[in-house]
C-alpha positions in Angstrom: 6.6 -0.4 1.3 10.0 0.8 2.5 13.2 1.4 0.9 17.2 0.7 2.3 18.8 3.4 3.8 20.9 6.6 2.2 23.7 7.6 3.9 24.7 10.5 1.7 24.1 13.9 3.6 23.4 15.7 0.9 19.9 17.6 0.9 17.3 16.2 -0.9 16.5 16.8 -4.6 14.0 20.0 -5.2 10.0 19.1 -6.9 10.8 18.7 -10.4 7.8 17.5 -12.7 7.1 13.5 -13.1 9.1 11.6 -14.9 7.2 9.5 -17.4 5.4 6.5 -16.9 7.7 3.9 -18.9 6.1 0.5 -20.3 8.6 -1.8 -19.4 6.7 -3.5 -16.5 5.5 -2.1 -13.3 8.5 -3.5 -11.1 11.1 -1.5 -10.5 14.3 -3.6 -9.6 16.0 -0.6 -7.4 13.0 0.0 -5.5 13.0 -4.1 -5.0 16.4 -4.3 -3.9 15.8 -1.4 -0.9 13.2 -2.9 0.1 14.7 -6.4 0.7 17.5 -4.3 2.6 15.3 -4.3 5.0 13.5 -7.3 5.3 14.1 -8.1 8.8 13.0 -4.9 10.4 9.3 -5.0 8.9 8.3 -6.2 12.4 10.4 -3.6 14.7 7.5 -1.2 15.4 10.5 1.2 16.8 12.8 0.6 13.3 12.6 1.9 9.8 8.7 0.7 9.4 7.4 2.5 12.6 5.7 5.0 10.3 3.7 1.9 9.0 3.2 0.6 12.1 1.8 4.0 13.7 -0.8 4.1 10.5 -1.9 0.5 10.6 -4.5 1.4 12.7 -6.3 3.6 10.5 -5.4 1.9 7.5 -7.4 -1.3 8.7 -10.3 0.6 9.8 -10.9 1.9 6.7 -10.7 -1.4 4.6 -12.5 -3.2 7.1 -15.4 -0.2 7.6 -15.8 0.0 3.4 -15.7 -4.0 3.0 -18.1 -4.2 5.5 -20.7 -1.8 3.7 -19.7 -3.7 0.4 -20.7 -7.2 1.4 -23.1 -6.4 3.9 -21.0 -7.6 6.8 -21.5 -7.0 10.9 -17.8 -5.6 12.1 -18.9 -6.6 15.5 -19.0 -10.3 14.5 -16.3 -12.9 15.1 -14.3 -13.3 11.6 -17.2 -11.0 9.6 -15.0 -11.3 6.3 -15.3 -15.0 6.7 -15.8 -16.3 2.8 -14.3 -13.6 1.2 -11.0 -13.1 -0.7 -8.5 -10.7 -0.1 -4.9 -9.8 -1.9 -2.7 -7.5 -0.6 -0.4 -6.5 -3.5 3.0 -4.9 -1.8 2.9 -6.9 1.0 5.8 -6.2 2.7 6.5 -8.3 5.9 2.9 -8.8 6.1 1.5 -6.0 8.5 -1.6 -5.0 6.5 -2.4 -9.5 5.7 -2.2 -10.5 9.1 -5.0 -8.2 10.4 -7.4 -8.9 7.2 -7.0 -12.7 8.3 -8.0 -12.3 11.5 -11.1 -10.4 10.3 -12.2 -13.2 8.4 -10.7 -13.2 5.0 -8.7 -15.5 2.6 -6.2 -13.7 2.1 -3.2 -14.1 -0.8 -0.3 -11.5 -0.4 2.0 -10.8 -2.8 5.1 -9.1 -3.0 8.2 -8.7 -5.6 10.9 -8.9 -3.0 11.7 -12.4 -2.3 13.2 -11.6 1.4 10.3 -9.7 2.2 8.0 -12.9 1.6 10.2 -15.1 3.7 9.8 -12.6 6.4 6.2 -11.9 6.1 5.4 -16.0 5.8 8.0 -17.0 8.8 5.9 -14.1 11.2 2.1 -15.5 9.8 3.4 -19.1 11.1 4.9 -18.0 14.6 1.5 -16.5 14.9 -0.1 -19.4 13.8 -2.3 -17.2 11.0 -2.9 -19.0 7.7 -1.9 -16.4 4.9 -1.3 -17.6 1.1 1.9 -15.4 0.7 3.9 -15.3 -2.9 6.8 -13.8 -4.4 5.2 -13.0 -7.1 3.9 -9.8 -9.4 0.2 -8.8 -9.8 0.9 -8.8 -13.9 1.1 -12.9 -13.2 -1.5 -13.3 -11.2 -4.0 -11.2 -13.8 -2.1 -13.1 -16.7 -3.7 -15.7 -14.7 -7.1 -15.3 -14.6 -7.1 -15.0 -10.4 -9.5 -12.4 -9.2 -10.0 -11.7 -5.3 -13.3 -10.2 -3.8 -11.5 -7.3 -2.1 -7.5 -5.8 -3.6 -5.4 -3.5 -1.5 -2.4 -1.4 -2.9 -0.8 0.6 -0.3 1.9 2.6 0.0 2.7 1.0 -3.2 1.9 2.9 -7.0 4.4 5.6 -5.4 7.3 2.8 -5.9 6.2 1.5 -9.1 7.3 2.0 -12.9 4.5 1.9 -14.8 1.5 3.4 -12.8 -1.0 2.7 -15.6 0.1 -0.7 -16.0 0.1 -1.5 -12.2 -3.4 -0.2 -11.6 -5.0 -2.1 -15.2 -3.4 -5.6 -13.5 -4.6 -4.9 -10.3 -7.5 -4.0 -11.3 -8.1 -7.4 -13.3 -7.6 -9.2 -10.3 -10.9 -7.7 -8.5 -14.0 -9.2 -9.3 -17.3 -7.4 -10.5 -18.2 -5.5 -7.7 -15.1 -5.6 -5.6 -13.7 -3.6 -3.5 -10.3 -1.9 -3.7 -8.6 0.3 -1.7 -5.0 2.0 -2.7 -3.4 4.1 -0.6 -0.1 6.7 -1.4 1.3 10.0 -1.5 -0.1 12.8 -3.1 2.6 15.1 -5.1 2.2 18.3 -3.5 5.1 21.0 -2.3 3.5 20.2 1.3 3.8 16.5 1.0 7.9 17.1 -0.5 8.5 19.4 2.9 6.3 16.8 5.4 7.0 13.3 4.1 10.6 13.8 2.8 12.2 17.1 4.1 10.8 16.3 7.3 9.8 12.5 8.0 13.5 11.8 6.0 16.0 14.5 6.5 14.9 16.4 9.9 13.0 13.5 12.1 14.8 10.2 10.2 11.9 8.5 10.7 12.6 7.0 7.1 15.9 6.1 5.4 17.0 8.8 3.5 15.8 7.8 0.1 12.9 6.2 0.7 10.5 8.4 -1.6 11.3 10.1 -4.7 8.7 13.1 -4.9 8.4 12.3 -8.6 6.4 9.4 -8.3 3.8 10.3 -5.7 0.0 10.2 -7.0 -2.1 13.1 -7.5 -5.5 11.9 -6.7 -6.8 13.1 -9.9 -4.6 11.0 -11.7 -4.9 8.1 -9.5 -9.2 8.6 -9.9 -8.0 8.6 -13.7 -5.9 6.0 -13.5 -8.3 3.3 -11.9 -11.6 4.0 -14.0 -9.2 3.7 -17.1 -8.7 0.5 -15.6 -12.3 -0.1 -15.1 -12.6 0.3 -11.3 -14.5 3.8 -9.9 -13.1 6.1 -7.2 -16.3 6.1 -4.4 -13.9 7.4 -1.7 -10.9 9.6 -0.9 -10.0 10.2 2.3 -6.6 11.7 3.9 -4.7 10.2 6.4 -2.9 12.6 9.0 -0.5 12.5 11.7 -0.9 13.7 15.4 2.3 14.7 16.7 0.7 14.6 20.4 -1.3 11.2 20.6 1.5 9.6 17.9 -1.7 8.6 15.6 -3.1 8.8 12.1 -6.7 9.0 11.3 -8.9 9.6 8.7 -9.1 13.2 7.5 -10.3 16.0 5.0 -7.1 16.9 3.9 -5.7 15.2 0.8 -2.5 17.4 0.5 -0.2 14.6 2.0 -0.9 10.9 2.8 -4.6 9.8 1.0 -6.7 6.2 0.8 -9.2 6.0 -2.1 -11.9 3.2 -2.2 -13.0 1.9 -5.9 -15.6 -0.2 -7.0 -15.3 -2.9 -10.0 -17.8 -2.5 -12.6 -20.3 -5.5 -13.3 
């Protein structure tokens, strides 16, 4: 997810240590209203979300790959997630739920910001893709008993209020044995200089604003986080940028942008 621009010009805020993780609901209405600033731009690959756009790629490739050894599915097959259920919490304009329903799956995508839905749904019916999208939290859908064979949260628990809370709901709505894959920022001096002193301030890749170091994930307390929840870390993986070829791919290197994999319990 992205955030609405900052036009101050002052320099961003030093590390400082993380703020709490309060109890009062896992949606955080300023983070809500950003986003929905920028509704309309979700599908510009050249505006605000080209740094989502550049890391689609890779992001699919590693859902579709871990899926695939999950189920037992042939990626070479026409639709090879046919039968299976996907939800994509976060959605945004729908760049992650399009490509999952081409590969096959049911998918239902959620996402807090109202504008953000009517985007994502209005581009899923030019393209003629069927895509269950919702304004709606996760809480409401695991109040409601709904459970999905594969869950993806990414670039998400970095916006939220209550990590904790977040993951145990998402969690809930992945079956025994599912898969789900969650992917953020780890909180690190190098990711503070990389994705906000640089991708912010220097390059303006992002509106200014767009992360608060605070809330990125450490993956020891994202592992923490989803087996608390009931769901067990089987994968981290970094994500990194190549300046030259203008591409992410998977990498060693966790100190920046990570994906983790979990499995659900029986």
């Amino acid at each position: 997810m992205s955030q609405a621009p900052n036009h101050s010009r002052t320099r961003p805020d030093r590390p400082a240590e993380p703020p709490g993780r309060g109890a009062a609901g896992t949606v955080d209405p300023a983070e809500i209203a950003r986003f929905e600033a920028l509704a309309e731009t979700w599908w510009d690959p050249n505006g605000p979300m080209r740094p989502l756009h550049q890391m689609a790629p890779a992001r699919i490739g590693f859902v579709r790959d871990r899926a695939a050894e999950a189920f037992g599915r042939n990626i070479s097959a026409d639709r090879p997630f046919a039968g299976l259920s996907l939800l994509d919490i976060g959605c945004g304009g729908g760049l992650m739920a399009e490509p999952m329903a081409r590969l096959g799956f049911a998918v239902t995508a959620i996402d807090a910001a109202e504008k953000n839905v009517a985007v994502a749904r209005r581009h899923a019916e030019q393209m003629g893709i069927a895509i269950d999208y919702r304004a709606e939290t996760v809480e409401a859908l695991a109040a409601a008993g709904q459970t999905f064979d594969v869950v993806m949260a990414l670039e998400v628990v970095e916006h939220v209020a209550d990590l904790d809370a977040f993951l145990a709901a998402s969690v809930a709505t992945l079956r025994p044995g599912g898969l789900m894959a969650v992917s953020t920022l780890n909180r690190t001096a190098k990711a503070f200089a990389l994705a906000i002193v640089g991708v912010e301030y220097v390059l303006g890749w992002l509106p200014r604003g767009t992360h608060d170091w605070r809330k990125f994930v450490q993956p020891a307390e994202l592992t923490a986080g989803l087996r608390r929840a009931g769901a067990r870390v089987t994968e981290l993986s970094g994500l990194a940028y190549s300046p030259l070829s203008g591409r992410w791919s998977l990498s060693r290197d966790l100190g920046v942008n990570y994906i983790a994999a979990a499995q659900k319990g029986p």
